[in-house]
N, C-alpha and C positions, 0 to 999 in steps of 0.2 A: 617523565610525563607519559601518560597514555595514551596510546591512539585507539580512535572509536571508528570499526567502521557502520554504517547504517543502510542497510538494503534491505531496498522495500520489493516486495511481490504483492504480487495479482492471484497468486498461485498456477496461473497460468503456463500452457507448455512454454509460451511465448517468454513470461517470466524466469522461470527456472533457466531455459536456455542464455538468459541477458546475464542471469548472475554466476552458471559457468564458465560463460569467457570473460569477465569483468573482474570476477574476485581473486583470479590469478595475477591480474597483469596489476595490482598494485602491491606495495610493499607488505612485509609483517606488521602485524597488530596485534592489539592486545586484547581487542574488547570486539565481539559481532554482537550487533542487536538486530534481529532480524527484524523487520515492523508489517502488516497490515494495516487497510485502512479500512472500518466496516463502514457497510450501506447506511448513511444517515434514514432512522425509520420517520414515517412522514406519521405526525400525530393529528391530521386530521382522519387519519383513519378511524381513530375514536371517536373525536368531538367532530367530526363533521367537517362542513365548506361553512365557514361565518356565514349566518342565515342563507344556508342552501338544505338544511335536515341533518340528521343526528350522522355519527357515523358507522362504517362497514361493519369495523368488529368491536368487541367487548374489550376490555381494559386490563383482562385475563387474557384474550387470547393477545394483544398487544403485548404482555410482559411474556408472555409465551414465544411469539416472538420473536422479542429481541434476546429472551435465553436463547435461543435454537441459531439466529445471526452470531451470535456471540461463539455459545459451540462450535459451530462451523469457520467460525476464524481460529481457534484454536487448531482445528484439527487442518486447515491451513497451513498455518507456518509448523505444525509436526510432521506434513507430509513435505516440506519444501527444504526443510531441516534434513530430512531423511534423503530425499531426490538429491540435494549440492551436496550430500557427504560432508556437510559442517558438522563440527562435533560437539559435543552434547553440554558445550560449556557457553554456547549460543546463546543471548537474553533474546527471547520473543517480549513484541509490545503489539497490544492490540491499540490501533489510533481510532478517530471521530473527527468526522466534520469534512469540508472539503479537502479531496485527496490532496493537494498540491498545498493548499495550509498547512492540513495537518503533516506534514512531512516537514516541512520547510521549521515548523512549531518543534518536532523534536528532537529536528536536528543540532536543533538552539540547545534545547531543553539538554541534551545528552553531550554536547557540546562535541562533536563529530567532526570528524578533520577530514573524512568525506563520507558524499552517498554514493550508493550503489543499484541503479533500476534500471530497467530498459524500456524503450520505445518500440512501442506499436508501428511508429513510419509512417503513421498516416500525415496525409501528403493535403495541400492547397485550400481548398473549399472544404473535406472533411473535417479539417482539423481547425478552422476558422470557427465553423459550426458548433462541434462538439466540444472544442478548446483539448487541451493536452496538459495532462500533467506534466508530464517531464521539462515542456515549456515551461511551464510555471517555478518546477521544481528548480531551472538552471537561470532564470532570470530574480527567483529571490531567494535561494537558499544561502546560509551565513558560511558555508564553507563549497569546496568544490567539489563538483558532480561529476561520476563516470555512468555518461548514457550507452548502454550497447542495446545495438538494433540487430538483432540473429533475424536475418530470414528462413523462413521456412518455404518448402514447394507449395504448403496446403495452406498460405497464408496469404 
């Protein structure tokens, strides 16, 4: 049988740091999929606010874009590939939709025997507000979660 592991970045320093002290402390595997989640793009940038007026940009510059979002998740998980020293036999996936869905959706999908992300730590009122993935991530994901929280000084 194979084991999947599935860790997600931000690309963030914050990120890379969660997946060097995380991805050692579990066993051999057989399968890393690294994942992304891109910025869902807001389409009423084109058509507008429902009878508010037309919208900001052309439907050109909208497919422009989501090309240029899309590249840059690519060149994402190539530089996060490169920073953890994974080797070059890594599946990158680029996800959609709410991060904490769409995580949880392919962990199913890949059928992962765990994930691998880390936590920001935001703490009481902040994380009420803005909600947390990783919450979400460890309250519905179909296998189990390793959250690592690396503090940093400059965080």
């Amino acid at each position: 049988m194979t084991s999947t592991i599935l860790i997600c970045t931000d690309g963030s320093d914050h990120a890379i740091a969660a997946i060097e002290v995380g991805l050692p402390r579990l066993a051999t595997h057989d399968r890393i999929v690294l994942a992304t989640v891109l910025d869902t793009l807001d389409e009423s940038l084109v058509t507008g606010v429902s009878g508010f007026g037309a919208g900001s940009i052309t439907p050109e510059q909208y497919a422009q874009l989501d090309r240029q979002r899309r590249r840059d998740a690519v060149d994402l998980l190539a530089d996060t590939t490169r920073r953890c020293g994974l080797d070059h036999d890594v599946e990158t996936v680029l996800l959609e939709g709410a991060p904490g869905a769409a995580i949880c959706d392919a962990a199913t999908e890949l059928r992962a025997d765990v994930i691998v992300m880390g936590s920001r730590g935001r703490g009481g009122l902040r994380r009420a507000v803005l909600g947390s993935v990783s919450d979400h991530v460890i309250r519905h994901a179909p296998c189990p979660v390793l959250i690592t929280n690396v503090h940093h000084d400059d965080d």
